[in-house]
N, C-alpha and C positions, 0 to 999 in steps of 0.2 A: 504494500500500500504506500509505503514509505518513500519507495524508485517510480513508484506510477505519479505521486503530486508532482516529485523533481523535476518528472519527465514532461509532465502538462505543463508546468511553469517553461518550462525549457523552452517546451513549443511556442507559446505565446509569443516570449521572446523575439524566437527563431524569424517568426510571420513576420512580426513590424520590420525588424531588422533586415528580413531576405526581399522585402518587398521595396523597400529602400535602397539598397544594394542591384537589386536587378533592373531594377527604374533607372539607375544614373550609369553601371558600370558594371561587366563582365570581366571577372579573373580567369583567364588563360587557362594558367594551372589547375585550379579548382575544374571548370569544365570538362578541360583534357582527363583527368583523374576520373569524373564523374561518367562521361562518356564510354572510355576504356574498362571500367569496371563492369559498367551497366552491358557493356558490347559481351563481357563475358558470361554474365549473368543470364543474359537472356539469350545469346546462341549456343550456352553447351549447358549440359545435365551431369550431375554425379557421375562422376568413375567414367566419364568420355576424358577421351586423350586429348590434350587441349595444345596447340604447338605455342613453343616457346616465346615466340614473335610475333606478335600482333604485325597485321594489315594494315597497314596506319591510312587514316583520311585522307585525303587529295585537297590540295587547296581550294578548289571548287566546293566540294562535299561541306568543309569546315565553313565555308564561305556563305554556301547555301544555307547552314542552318543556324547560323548566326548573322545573319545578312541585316536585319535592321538593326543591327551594332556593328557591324562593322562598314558596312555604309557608309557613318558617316565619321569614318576614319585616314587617315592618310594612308599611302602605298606602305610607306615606312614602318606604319603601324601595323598593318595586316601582318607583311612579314615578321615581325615579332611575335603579333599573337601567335600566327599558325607555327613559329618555333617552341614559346610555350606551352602550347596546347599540344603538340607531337608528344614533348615532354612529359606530361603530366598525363598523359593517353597510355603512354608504356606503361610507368608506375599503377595506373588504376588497372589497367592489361595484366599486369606480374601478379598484383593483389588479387585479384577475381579468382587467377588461375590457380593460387598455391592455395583461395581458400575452399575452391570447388579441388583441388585434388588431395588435400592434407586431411580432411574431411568427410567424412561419410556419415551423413546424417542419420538418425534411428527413430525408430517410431515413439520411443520416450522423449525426444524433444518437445516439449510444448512451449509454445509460444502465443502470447495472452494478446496482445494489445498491439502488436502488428499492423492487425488488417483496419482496427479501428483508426490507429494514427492515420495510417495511410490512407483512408477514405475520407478524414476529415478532413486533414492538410491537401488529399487534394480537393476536393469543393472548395477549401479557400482560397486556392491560387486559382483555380478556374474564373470563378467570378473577378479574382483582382486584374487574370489578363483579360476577359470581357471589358472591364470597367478601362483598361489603361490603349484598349484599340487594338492588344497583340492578335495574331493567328491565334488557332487552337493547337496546342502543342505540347502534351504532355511531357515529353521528355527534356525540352527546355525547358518545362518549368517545374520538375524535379528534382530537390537538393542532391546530392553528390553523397555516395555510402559515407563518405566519410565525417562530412555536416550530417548525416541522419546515425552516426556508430557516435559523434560526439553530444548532440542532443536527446538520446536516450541512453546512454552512457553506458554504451555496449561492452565496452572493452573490458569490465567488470564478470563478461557474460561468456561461456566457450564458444569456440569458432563452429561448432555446429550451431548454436541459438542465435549466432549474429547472421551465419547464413542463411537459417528459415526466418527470419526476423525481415532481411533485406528484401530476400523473395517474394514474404507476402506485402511488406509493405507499398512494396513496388507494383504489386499486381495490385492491391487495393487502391492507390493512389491514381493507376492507371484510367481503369475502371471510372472511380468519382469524380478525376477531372473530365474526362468526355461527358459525362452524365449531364454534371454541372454545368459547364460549359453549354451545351444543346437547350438547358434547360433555360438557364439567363437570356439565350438568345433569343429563341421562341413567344419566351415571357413577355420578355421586354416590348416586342413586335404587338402580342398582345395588347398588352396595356397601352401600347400606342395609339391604336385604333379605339381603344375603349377613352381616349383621354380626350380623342378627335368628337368623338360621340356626346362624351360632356359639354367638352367644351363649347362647341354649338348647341345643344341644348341651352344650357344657362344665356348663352346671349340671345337666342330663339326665345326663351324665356320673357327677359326683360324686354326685349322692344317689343314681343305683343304685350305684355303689360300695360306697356305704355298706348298702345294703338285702340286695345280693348278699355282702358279710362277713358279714353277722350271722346269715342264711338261713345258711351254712354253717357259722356256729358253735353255731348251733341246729340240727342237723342235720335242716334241714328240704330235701324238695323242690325243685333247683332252679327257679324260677318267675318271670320279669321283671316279669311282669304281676298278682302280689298286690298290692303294695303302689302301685304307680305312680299319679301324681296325674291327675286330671281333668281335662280341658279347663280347664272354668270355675273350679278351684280353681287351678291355673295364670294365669289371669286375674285372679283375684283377689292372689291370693299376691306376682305380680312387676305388679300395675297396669299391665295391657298393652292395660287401656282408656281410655287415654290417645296410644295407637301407632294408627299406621291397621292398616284389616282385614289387608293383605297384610303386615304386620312381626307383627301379631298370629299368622298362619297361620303366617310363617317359623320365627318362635319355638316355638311350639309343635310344627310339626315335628319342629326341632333338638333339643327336649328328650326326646322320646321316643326318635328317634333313638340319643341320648346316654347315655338312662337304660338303654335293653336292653344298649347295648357297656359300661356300664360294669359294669353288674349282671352280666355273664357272665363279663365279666374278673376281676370279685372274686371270684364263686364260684368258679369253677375253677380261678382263681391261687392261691387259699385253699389249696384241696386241693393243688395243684401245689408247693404250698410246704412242706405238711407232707412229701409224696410227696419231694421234696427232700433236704428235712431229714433223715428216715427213711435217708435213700438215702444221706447223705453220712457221718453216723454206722453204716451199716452197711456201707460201703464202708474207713473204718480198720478195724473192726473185725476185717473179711475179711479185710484186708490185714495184721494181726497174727496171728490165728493160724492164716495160710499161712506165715505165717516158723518159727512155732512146728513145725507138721507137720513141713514139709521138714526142718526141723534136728531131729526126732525120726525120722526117716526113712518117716514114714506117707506112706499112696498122697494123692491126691488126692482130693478130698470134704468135702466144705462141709457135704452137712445131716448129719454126724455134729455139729455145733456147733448144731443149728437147735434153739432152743428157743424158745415165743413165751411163757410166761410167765415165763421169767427175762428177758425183753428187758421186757415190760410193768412186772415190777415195777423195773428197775433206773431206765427214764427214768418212771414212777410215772401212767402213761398212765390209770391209773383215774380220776384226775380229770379227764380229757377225753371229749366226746362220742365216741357210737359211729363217729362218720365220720373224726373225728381221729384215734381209734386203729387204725381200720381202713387211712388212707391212710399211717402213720407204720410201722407194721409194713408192707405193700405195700414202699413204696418202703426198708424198713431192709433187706429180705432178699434185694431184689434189687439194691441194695449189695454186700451180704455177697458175695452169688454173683460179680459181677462184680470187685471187689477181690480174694477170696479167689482166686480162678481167675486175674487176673492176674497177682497178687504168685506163685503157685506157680509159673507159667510163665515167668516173668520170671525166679526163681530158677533154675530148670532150664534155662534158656537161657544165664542168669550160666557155672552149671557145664560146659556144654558149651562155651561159646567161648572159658571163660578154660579149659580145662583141659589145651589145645596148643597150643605154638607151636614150631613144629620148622624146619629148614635146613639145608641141603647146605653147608659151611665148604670152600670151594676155599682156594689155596695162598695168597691173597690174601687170606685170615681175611673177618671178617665180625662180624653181630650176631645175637643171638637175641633176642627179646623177646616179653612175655606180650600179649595184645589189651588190657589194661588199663594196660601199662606198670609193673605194680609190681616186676617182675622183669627183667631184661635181662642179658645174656651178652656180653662184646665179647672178640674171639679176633683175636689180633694176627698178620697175615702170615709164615706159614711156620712157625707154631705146630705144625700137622699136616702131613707130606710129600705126603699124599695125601687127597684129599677123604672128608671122612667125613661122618655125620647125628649133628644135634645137637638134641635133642628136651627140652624144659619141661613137664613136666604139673602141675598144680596137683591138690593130694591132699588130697578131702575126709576120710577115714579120718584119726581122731586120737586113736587109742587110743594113741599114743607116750608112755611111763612121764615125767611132769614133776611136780617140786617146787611145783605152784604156789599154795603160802606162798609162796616165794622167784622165782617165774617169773612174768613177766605176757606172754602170747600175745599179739604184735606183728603179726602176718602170717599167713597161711596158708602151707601147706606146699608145698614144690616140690619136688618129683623132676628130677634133670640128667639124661637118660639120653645116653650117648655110646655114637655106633654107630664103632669103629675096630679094621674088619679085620685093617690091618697091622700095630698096636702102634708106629708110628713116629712120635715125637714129637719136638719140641727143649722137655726141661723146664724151660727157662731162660725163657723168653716164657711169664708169668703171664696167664692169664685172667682178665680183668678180670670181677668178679659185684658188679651191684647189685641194691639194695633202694630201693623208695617206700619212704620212712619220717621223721618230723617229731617226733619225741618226743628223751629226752635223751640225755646220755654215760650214762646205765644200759641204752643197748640195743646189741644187735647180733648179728651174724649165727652162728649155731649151725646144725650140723653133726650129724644122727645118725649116728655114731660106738659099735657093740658095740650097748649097749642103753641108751645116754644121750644126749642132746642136748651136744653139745660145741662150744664158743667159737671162731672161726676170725676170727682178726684183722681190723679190720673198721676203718672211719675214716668219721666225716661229713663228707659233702662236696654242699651244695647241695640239701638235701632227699634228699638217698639217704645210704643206708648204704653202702661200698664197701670189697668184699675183693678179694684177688690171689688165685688159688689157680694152683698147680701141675697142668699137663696131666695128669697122670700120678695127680693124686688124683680122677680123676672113674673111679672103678671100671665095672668091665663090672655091668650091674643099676644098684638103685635106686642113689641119691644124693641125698639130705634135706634139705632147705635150709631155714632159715624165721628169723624175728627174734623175738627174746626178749629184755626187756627185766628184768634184774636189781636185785631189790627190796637186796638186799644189797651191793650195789657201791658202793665210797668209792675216791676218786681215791687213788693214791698218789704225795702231794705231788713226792716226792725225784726220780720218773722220768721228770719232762715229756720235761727234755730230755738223757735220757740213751742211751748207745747201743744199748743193749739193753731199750729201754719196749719195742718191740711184743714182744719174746719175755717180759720180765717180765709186762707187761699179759697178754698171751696165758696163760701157768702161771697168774695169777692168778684170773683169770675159770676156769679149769679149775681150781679147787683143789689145785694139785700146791703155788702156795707162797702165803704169808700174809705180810703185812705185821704190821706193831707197831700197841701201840694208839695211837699217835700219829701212823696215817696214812703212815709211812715206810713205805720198803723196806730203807733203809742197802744199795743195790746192790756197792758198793766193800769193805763189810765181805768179813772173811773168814768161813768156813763150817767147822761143826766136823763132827768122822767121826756121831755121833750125828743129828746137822739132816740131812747129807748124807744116810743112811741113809731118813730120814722122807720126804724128797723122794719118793727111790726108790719107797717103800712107797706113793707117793700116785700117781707118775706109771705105774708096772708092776701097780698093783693087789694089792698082796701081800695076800694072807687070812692074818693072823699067828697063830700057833699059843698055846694056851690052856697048853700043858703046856711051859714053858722050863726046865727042871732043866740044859737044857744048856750053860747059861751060868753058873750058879751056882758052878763051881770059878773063876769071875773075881774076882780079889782083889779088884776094885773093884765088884763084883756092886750090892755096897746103894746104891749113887751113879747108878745105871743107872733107877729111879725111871720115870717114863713111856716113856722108851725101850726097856725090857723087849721088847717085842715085837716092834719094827724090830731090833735086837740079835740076839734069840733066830732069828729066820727067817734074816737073812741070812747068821750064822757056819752054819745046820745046811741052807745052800744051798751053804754055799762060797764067799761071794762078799767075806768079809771073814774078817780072823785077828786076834788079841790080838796083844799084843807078847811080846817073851820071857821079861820079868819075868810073866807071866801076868795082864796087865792089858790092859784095852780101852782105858780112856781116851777116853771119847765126849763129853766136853768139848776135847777136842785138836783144833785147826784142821787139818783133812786136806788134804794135797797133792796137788799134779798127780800124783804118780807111783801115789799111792794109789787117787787116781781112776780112773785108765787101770787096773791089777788088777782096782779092783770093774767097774767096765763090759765088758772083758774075756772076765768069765767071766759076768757080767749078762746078758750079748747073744749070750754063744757065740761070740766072733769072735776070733780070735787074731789078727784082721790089725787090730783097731784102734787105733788110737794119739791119743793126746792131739793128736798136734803137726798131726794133720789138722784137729783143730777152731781148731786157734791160728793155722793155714795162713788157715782160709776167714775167722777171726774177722780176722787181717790186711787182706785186700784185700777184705773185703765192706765192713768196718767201721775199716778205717786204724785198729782199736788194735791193741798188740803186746803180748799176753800175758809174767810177769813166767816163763814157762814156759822163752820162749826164754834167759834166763839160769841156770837150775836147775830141774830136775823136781821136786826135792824143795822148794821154793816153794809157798807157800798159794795154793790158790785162791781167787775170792771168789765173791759169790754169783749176781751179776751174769754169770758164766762159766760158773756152773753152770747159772743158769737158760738161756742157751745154748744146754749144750750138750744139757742135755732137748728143750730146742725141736727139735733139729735130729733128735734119736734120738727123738725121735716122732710126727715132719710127717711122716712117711707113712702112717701110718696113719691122715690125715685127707684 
């Protein structure tokens, strides 16, 4: 393995080297040697009588087969070679002969890599004398035994292995240079013809390209054959009398060929482009106003939109030939038809998949959610005693009464519907409801509530809006859901972290209470009987009466100023008394005990009592009303807005 890498590297070598050396310059000697050896090798066989004196070459014969080297040499020079080369003729003569007669080869000789050197190296000189213009000449272009005993480094090897080594290599190399040689030649011719072939295709090619655009911008008949050049103008044109006949025919083949694919491909891609184009502008355009229909509630129908001189004058088509505008309109309308027909059906498809998603809730709770994911229900274990159906409809109808100056539609609408036979709930285990939603703290989730959309406490968290709602507020019938995001909403600084934000935030966002124009809320102030009142009249809806005469015997009557009508409604309800100086006093901070009177007779409940709210405000929220030390103690506003929250979550 170790003498066969040597031997390949050797070779390598030998190629660049011998092919450099034969290209510039012939050694006498070397040939002579290589000659004489080879003369012996290949006219006698083992164990023939071989005579002692070579027949030496004739200057002629030496002249003949080296002739394009010596050529272009002087008289002077020949004669030297052909003394050299005598020379080195004998010595390769003496060597052949002593080693065909000292020698008798055996059938144990094996010799490995012989025939492969020799088939390789010669295909590689075959094609170098193809490439350098030489005759085919095996034997000139044959290293010499003694370049091929020093490049496989025979001399290491007996003179039997060097002589079957020589033999076969010679006959392998013989062999693969003619092979070679034949094959490059043939090839080449080949490819010649195939390159004639091309190459007039390709420019066959381009100039009908050219010939087939302009026929269809001149909306002429397609035609390959108007303009197409002539044989002999072709001839003329690329000097292809200069090529033999048969690259003359290839060519000219290839360009007709070339000239009809490309001239058909321009025409018709021409048009195919306009048809395109048409097609891809009338494919938005369908695709607009099927959005437009559908959201106006019209049926399906595309050519009530079909106009072809408002389409002409808009892309200004009159300046195009009649084929352009003919294939521009074509492909715009039937665009149209197919956008427009998609986008409805795609809409109508929208509304049916998103507009259920319903679920059996076992005692093991569950989720609800819309096929889009913008809505989802999660219902906490043993929320319900008993399996009930829990149903999301998505509600295109949106005739719902909204402000929107002050409301921007965040969402579409959703319906909850809850199927529960039994009425048995635990309303302590809040249902979790969210919203997709990515916009600011001006949005959140509202509630159609009477005939308003109303605010249900709501928190960002991770791309959704999320409220808690109470089992017990998902009524039997619709239930409204949707996000609204409020143009009029300002943080109110004082309540991030106070204990009653979600119930203040909550009154706020519903207008029962207002902050100062500095963005507070002052939650810890206290509240006077007049503000109290106002509350009232925002969170119970009072319609205040125009005609108050019945306040007027109030000695502090003129000090009453806007309050007038919160005043006037709730003494001629009952639900508040003057003092017994005959005064009101609606700048007087109102007390617990006061409180509990007006709600009292507000709610119709004679069972309610303050100390229930200061109960649940204890252990929901660890504060401890200043109630538990005196009734008669101020409330503040933060307690009131409480205990609204709590006296009218039901109703949402």
């Amino acid at each position: 393995m170790y003498r066969r890498l040597i031997a390949t590297v050797l070779l390598l070598i030998m190629i660049f080297n011998f092919t450099i050396v034969f290209a510039e310059e012939i050694d006498p000697r070397d040939a002579g040697y290589n000659d004489g050896l080879i003369y012996v090798l290949s006219k006698y066989n083992y164990g023939q009588e071989i005579p002692i004196s070579p027949l030496l070459p004739k200057d002629s014969e030496i002249y003949e087969k080296y002739q394009d080297y010596l050529s272009t040499k002087t008289q002077s020079q020949r004669r030297q070679f052909y003394t050299d080369y005598r020379s080195a003729y004998r010595e390769g003569y003496r060597e052949g002969r002593e080693l065909l007669r000292s020698t008798q080869p055996s059938g144990d000789v094996e010799v490995n890599y012989a025939h492969s050197f020799g088939s390789i190296l010669g295909e590689i000189y075959a094609y170098r004398d193809y490439q350098l213009g030489v005759k085919s000449n095996w034997l000139k272009a044959i290293p010499s035994n003694k370049a091929i005993m020093e490049i496989f480094d025979l001399s290491r090897e007996s003179s039997a292995y060097r002589a079957v080594f020589l033999s076969r290599f010679r006959e392998s190399f013989k062999a693969s240079y003619e092979a070679s040689y034949e094959y490059a030649h043939f090839n080449i011719e080949e490819s010649l013809l195939a390159s004639a072939v091309e190459s007039g295709r390709q420019l066959g090619f381009n100039m009908g390209s050219i010939y087939g655009g302009r026929d269809f911008a001149n909306n002429l008949k397609a035609d390959y054959k108007r303009d197409m050049p002539k044989d002999l103008s072709l001839i003329s044109e690329f000097n292809l009398d200069n090529f033999s006949k048969e690259y003359r025919l290839g060519f000219i083949n290839g360009f007709k060929e070339g000239y009809e694919e490309g001239y058909r491909k321009a025409y018709y891609n021409s048009y195919q482009e306009i048809v395109d184009w048409g097609r891809e502008a009338g494919r938005q355009r369908g695709q607009s106003l099927a959005q437009e229909d559908f959201v106006l509630a019209k049926d399906m129908n595309w050519l009530r939109h079909k106009d072809d001189s408002a389409i002409q004058r808009e892309y200004r088509l009159a300046y195009y030939s009649t084929a352009y505008r003919g294939s521009f309109m074509m492909g715009f309308w039937l665009g149209f038809a197919e956008g427009y027909e998609d986008s409805y059906k795609s809409l109508v498809g929208e509304e049916v998949n998103g507009k259920i998603a319903s679920a059996i809730i076992h005692l093991d709770g569950g989720v609800v959610a819309s096929s889009n994911g913008n809505i989802s229900m999660e219902i906490q274990p043993s929320t319900f005693y008993k399996q009930v159906a829990l149903r999301i409809e998505r509600v295109f109808y949106d005739g719902y009464r909204l402000d929107e100056g002050r409301y921007i539609k965040a969402s579409d609408i959703y319906n909850i519907r809850l199927s529960n036979p039994s009425k048995d709930l635990d309303n302590s285990k809040e249902i979790e409801l969210k919203f997709k939603y990515h916009g600011d703290w001006s949005g959140g989730i509202y509630k159609w509530v009477g005939d308003s959309w109303q605010y249900i406490p709501s928190r960002l968290k991770e791309g959704y809006l999320v409220a808690e709602i109470r089992p017990d507020s998902l009524k039997a019938g619709d239930n409204l859901y949707r996000i609204l995001m409020d143009r009029d909403y300002q943080v109110l600084m004082d309540i991030r972290s106070h204990w009653a934000r979600d119930e203040i935030e909550t009154l706020y966002r519903r207008d029962i209470v207002r902050g100062y124009g500095d963005q507070t809320f002052k939650p810890d102030n206290y509240i006077s009987r007049g503000e109290f009142l106002t509350l009232l009249s925002r969170a119970f809806n009072w319609q205040l009466p125009k005609d108050r005469d019945n306040i007027k015997n109030f000695k502090d009557y003129k000090d009453f100023g806007y309050l007038e009508g919160v005043i006037s409604y709730s003494v001629a309800k009952g639900y508040i008394r003057g003092y017994e100086d005959n005064t009101f006093r609606p700048s007087r901070n109102i007390t617990y005990r006061e409180v509990e009177a007006i709600i009292t007779r507000l709610v119709k409940d004679s069972n309610f009592r303050w100390s229930n709210i200061a109960e649940k405000l204890l252990y929901q929220r660890q504060v401890r009303s200043n109630s538990y030390a005196s009734m008669n103690n101020r409330i503040t506003r933060a307690e009131v807005a409480y205990m609204l929250y709590l006296l009218k979550e039901w109703g949402y």
